[in-house]
LOMINU-935277 format. One record per atom (N, C-alpha, C): residue number from 0; residue in one letter; atom name; x negated, z, y. Coordinates in pm, 1 decimal, decimal comma. Layout:
+-----+---------+-------+----------+----------+----------+
: num : residuo : atomo :        u :        w :        v :
+-----+---------+-------+----------+----------+----------+
: NUM :       A :    CA :        X :        Z :        Y :
...
+-----+---------+-------+----------+----------+----------+
This chain:
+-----+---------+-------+----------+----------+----------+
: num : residuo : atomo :        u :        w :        v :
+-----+---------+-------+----------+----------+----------+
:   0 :       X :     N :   1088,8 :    268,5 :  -1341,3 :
:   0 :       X :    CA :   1107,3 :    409,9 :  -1321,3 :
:   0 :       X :     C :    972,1 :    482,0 :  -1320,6 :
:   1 :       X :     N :    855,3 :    470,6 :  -1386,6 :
:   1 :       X :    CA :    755,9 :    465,3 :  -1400,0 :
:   1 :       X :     C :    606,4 :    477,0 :  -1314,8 :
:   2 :       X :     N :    676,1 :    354,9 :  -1210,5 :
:   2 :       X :    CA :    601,1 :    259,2 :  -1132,8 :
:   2 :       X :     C :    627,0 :    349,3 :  -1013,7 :
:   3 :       X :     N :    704,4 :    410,6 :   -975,0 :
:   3 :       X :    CA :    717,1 :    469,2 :   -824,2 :
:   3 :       X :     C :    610,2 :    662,3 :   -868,1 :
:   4 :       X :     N :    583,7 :    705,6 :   -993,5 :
:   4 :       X :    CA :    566,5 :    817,9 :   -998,1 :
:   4 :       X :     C :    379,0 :    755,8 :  -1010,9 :
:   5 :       X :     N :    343,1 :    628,3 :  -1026,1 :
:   5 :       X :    CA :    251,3 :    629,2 :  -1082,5 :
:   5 :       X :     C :    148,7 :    607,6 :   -905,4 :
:   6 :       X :     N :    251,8 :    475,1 :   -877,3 :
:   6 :       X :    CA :    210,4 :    453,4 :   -739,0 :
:   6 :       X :     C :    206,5 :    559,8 :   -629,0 :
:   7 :       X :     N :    282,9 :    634,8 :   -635,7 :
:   7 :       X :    CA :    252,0 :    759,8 :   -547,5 :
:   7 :       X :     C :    113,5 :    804,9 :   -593,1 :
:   8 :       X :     N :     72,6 :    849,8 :   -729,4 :
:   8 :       X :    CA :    -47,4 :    912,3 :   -755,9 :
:   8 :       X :     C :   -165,6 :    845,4 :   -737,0 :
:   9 :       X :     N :   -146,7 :    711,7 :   -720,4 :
:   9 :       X :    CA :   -252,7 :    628,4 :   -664,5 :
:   9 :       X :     C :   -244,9 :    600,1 :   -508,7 :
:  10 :       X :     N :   -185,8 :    621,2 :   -462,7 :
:  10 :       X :    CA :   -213,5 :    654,3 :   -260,1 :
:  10 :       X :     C :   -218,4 :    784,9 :   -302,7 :
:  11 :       X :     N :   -197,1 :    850,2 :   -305,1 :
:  11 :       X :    CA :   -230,0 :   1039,2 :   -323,5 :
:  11 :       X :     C :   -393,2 :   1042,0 :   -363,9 :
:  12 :       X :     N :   -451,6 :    959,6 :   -436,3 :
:  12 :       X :    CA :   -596,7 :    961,8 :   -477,6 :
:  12 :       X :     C :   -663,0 :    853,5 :   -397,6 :
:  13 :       X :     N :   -612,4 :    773,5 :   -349,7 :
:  13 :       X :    CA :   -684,4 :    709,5 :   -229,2 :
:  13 :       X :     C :   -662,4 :    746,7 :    -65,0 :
:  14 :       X :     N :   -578,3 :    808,5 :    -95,3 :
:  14 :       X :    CA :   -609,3 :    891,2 :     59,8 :
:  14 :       X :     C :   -679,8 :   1043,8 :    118,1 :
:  15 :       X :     N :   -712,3 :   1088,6 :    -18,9 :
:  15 :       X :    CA :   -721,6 :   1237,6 :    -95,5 :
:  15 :       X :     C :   -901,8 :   1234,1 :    -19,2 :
:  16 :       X :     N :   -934,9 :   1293,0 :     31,7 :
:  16 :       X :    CA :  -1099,1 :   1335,0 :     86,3 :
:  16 :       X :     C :  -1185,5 :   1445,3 :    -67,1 :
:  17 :       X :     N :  -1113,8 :   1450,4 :   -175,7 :
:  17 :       X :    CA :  -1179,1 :   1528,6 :   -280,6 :
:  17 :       X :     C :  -1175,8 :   1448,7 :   -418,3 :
:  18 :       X :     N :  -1155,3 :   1324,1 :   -391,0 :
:  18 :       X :    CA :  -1211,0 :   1235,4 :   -471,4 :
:  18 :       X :     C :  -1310,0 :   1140,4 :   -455,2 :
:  19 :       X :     N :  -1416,4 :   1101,8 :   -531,2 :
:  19 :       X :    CA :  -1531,5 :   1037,7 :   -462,1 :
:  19 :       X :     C :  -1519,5 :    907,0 :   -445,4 :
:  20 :       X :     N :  -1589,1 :    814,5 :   -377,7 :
:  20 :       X :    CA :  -1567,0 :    750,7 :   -273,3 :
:  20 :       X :     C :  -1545,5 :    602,5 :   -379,7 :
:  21 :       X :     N :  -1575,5 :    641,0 :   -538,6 :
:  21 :       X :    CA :  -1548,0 :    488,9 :   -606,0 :
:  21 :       X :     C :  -1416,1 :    502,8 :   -669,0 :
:  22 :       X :     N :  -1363,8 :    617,5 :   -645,1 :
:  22 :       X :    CA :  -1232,8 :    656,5 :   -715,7 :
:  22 :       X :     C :  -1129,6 :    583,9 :   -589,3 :
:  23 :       X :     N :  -1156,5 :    646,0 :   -486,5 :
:  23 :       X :    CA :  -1091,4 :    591,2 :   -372,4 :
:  23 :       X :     C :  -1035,1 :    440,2 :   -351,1 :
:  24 :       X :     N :  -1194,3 :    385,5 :   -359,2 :
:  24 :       X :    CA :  -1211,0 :    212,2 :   -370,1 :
:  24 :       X :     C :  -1111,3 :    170,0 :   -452,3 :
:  25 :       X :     N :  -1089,8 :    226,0 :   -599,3 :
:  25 :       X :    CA :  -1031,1 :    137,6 :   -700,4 :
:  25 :       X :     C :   -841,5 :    197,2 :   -662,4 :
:  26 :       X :     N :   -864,9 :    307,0 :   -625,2 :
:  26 :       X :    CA :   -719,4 :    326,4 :   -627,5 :
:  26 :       X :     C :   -633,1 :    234,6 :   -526,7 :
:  27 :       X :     N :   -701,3 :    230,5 :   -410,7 :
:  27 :       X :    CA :   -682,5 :    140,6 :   -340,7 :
:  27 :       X :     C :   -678,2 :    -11,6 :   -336,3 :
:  28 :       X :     N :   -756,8 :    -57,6 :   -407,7 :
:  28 :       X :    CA :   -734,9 :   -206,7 :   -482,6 :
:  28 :       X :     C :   -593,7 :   -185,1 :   -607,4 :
:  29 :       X :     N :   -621,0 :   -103,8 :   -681,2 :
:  29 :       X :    CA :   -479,8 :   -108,5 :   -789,8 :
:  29 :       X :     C :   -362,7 :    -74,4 :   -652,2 :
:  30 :       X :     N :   -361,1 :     11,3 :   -552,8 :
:  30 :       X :    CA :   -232,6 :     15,4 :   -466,6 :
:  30 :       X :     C :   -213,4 :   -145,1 :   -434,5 :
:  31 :       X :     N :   -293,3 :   -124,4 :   -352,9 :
:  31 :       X :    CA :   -311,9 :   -306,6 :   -289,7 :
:  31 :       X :     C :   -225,3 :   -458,4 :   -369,5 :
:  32 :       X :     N :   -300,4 :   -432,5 :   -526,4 :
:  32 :       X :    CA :   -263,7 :   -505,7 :   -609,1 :
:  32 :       X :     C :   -103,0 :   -501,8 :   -678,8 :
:  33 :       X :     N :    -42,1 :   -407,1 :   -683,6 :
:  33 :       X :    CA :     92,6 :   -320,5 :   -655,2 :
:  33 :       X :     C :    174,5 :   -421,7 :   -570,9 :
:  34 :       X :     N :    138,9 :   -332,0 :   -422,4 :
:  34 :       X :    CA :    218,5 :   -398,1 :   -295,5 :
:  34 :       X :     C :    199,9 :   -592,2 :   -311,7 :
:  35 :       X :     N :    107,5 :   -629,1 :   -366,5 :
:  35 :       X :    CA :     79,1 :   -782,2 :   -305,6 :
:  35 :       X :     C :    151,3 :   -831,6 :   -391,4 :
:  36 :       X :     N :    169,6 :   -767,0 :   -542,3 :
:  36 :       X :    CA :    275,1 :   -890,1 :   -656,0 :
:  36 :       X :     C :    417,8 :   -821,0 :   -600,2 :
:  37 :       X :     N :    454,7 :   -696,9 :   -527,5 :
:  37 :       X :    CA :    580,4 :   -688,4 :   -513,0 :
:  37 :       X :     C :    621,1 :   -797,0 :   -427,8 :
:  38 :       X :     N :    578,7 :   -790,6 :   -325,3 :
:  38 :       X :    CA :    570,7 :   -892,4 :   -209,1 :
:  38 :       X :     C :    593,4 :  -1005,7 :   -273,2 :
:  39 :       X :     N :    491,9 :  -1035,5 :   -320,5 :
:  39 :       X :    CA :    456,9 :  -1229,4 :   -389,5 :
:  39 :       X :     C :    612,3 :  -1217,4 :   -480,5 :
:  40 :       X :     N :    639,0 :  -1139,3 :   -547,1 :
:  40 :       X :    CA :    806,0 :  -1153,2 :   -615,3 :
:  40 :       X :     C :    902,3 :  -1140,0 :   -521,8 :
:  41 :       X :     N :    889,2 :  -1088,2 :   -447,2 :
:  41 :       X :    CA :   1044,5 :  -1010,2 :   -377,7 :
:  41 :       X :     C :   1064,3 :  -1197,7 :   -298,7 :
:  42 :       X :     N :    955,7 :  -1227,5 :   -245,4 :
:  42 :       X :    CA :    957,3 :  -1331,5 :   -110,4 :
:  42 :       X :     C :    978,4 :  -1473,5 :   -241,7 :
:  43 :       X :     N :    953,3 :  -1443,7 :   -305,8 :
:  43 :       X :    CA :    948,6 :  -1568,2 :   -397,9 :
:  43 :       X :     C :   1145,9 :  -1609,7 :   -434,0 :
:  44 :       X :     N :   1172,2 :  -1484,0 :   -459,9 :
:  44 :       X :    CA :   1325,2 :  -1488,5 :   -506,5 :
:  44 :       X :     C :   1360,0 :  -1532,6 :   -399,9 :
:  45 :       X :     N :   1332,7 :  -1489,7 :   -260,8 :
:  45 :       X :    CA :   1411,7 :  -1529,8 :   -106,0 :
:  45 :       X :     C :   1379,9 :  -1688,2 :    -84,8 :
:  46 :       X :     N :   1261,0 :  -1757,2 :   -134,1 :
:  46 :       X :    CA :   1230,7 :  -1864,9 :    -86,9 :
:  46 :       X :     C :   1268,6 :  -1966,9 :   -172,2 :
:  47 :       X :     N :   1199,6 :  -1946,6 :   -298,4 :
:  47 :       X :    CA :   1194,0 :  -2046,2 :   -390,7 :
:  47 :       X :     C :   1308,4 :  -2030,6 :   -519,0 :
:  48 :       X :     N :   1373,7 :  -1951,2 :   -541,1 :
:  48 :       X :    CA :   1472,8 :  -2000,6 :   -638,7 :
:  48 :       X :     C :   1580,3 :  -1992,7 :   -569,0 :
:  49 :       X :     N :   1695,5 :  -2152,3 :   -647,3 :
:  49 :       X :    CA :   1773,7 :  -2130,2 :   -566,6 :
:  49 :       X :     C :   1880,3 :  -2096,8 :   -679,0 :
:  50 :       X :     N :   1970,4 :  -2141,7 :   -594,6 :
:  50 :       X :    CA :   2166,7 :  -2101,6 :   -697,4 :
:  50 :       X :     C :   2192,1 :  -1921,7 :   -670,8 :
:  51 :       X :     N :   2086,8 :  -1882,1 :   -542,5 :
:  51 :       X :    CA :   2115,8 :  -1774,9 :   -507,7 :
:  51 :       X :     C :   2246,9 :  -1762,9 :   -377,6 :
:  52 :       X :     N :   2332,4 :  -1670,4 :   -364,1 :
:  52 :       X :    CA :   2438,2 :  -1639,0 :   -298,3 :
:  52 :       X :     C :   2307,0 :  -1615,1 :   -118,0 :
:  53 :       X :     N :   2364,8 :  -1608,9 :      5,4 :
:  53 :       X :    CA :   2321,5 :  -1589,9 :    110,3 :
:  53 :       X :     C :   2302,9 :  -1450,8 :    144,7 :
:  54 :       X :     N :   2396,6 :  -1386,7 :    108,8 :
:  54 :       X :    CA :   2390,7 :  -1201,3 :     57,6 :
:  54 :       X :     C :   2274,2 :  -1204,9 :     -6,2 :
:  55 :       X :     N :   2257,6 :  -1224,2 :   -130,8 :
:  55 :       X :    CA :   2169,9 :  -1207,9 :   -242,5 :
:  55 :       X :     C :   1996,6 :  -1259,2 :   -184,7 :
:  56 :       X :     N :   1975,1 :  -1354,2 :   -107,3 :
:  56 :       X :    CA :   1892,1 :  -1376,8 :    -41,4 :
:  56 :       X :     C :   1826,8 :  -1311,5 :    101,6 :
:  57 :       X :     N :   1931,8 :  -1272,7 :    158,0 :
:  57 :       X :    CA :   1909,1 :  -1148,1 :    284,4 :
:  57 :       X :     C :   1860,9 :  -1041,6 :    224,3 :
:  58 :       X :     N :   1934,9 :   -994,9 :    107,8 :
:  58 :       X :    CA :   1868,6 :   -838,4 :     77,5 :
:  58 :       X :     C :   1794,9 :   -851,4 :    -27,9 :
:  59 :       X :     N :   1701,0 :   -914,8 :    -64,2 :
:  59 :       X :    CA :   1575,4 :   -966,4 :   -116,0 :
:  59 :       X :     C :   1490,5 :   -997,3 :     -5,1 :
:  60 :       X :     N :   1483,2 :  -1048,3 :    108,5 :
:  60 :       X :    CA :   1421,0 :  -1038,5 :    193,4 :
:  60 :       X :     C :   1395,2 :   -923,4 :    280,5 :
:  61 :       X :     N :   1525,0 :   -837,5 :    284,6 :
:  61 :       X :    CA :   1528,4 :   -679,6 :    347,0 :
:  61 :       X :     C :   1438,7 :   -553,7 :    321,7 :
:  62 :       X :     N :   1430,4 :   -597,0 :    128,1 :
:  62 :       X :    CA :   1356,8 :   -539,6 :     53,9 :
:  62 :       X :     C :   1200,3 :   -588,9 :     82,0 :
:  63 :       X :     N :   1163,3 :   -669,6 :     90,2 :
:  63 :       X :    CA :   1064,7 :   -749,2 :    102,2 :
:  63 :       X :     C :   1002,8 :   -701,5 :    233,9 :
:  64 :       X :     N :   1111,8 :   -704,6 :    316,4 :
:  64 :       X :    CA :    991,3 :   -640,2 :    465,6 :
:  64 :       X :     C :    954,0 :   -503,7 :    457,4 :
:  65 :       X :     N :   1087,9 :   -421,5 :    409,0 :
:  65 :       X :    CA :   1060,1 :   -272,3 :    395,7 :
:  65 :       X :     C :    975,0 :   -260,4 :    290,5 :
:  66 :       X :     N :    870,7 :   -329,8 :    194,7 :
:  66 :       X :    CA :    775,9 :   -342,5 :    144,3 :
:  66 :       X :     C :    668,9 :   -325,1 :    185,2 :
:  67 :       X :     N :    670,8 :   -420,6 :    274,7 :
:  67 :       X :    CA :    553,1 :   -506,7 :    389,2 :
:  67 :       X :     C :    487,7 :   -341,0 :    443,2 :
:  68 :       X :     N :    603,1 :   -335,5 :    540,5 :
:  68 :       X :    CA :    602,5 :   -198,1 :    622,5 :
:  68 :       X :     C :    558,1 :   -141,3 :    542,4 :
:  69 :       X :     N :    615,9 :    -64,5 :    406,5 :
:  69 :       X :    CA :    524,6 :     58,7 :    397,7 :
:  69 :       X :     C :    389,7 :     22,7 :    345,0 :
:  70 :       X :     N :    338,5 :    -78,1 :    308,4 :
:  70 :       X :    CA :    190,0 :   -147,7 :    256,2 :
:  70 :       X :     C :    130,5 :   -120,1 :    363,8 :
:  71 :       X :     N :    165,5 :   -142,8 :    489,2 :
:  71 :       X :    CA :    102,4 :   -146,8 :    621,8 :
:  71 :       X :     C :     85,1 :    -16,2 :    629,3 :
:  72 :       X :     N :    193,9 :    106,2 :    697,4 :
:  72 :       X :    CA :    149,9 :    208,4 :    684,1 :
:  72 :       X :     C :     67,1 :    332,3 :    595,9 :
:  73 :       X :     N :     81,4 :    243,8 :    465,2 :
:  73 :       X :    CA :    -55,8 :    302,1 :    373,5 :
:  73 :       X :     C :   -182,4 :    218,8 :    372,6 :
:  74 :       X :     N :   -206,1 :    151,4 :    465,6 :
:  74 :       X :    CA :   -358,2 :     58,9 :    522,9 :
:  74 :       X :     C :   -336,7 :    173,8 :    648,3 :
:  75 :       X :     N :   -274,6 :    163,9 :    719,8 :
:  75 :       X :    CA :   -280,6 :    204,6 :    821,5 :
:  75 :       X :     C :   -359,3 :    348,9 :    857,8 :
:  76 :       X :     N :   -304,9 :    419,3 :    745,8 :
:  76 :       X :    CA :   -337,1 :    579,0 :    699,2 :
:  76 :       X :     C :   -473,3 :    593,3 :    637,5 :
:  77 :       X :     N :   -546,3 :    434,9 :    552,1 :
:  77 :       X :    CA :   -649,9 :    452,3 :    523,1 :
:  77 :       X :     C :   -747,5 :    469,3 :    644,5 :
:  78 :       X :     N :   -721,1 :    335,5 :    745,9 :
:  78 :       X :    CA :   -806,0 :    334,1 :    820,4 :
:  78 :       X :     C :   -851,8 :    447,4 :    928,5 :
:  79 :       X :     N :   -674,3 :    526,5 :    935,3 :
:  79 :       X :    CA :   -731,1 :    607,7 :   1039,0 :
:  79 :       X :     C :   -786,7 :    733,1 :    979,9 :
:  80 :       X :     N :   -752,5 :    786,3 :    862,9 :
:  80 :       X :    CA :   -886,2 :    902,4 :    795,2 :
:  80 :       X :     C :  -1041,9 :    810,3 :    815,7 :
:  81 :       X :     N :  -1068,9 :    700,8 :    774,5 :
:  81 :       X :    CA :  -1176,0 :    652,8 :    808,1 :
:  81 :       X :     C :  -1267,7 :    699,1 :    924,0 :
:  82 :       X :     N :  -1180,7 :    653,7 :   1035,3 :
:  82 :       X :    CA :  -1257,9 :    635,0 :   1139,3 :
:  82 :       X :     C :  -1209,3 :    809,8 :   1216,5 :
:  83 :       X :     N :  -1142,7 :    883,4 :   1168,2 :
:  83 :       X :    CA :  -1139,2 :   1015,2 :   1205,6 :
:  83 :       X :     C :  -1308,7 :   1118,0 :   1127,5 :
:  84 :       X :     N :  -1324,4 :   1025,0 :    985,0 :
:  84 :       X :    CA :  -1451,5 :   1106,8 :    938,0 :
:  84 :       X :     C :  -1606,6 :   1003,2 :   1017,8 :
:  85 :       X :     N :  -1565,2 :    921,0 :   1004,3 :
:  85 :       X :    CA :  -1658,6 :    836,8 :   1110,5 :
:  85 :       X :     C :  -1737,0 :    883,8 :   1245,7 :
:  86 :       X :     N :  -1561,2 :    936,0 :   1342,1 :
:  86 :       X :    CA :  -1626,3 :    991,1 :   1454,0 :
:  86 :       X :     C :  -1681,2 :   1142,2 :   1421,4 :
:  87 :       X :     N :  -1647,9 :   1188,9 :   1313,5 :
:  87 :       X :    CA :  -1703,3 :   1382,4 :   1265,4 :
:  87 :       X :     C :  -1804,8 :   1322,8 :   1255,3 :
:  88 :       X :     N :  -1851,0 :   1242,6 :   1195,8 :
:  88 :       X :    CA :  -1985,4 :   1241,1 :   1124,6 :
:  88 :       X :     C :  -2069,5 :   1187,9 :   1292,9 :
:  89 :       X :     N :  -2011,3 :   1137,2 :   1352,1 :
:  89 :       X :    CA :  -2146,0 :   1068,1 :   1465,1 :
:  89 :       X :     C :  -2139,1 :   1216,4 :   1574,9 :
:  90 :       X :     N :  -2074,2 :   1316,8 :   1543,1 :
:  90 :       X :    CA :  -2057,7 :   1409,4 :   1631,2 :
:  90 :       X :     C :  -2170,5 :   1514,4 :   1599,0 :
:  91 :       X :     N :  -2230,9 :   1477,3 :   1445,2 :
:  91 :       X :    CA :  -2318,3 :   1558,4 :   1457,7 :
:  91 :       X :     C :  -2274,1 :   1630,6 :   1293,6 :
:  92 :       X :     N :  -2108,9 :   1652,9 :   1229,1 :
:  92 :       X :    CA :  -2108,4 :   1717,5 :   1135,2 :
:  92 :       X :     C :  -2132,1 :   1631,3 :    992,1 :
:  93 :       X :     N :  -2127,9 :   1710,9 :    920,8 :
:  93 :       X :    CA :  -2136,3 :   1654,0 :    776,7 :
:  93 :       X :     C :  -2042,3 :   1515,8 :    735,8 :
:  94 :       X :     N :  -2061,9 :   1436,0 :    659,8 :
:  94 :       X :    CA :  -1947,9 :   1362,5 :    655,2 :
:  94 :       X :     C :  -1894,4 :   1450,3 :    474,5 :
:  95 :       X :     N :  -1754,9 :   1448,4 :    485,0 :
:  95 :       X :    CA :  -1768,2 :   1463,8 :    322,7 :
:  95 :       X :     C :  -1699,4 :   1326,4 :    259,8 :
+-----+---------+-------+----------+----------+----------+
């Protein structure tokens, strides 16, 4: 219950342009580190234990992609603020 109010505040501070740039780094490794053991559990229940029902294994895997996906679209969101302050900055303005 915890974990969804905390993880929001850590993509909220790694995507945030008014936090400095080592705050960013780490929030983004603790997100990262987040998404990769959900993953590494969710896919683990689908693969490797068994005496699971075929239901019970589909939607452990369901969960598991709609994971994936949103991990992706919060990489996705990093990269493109990146390269949106990237091209400001070669245009001539400040980077902040």
């Amino acid at each position: 219950m915890w974990v969804n109010p905390l993880l929001q505040a850590l993509i909220d501070a790694a995507q945030s342009e008014q936090t400095s740039r080592t705050i960013r780094i780490v929030c983004t490794i603790l997100v990262s580190l987040l998404y990769l053991i959900g993953l590494a559990c969710l896919f683990l229940l689908v693969f490797v234990i068994e005496g699971q029902g075929l239901f019970i294994r589909g939607f452990f895997l369901v969960m598991g992609i709609i994971v994936l996906a949103d991990y992706l679209k919060f990489l996705k969101a990093l990269v493109r603020k990146r390269r949106k302050r990237r091209k400001r900055a070669s245009k001539g303005y400040p980077a902040k």
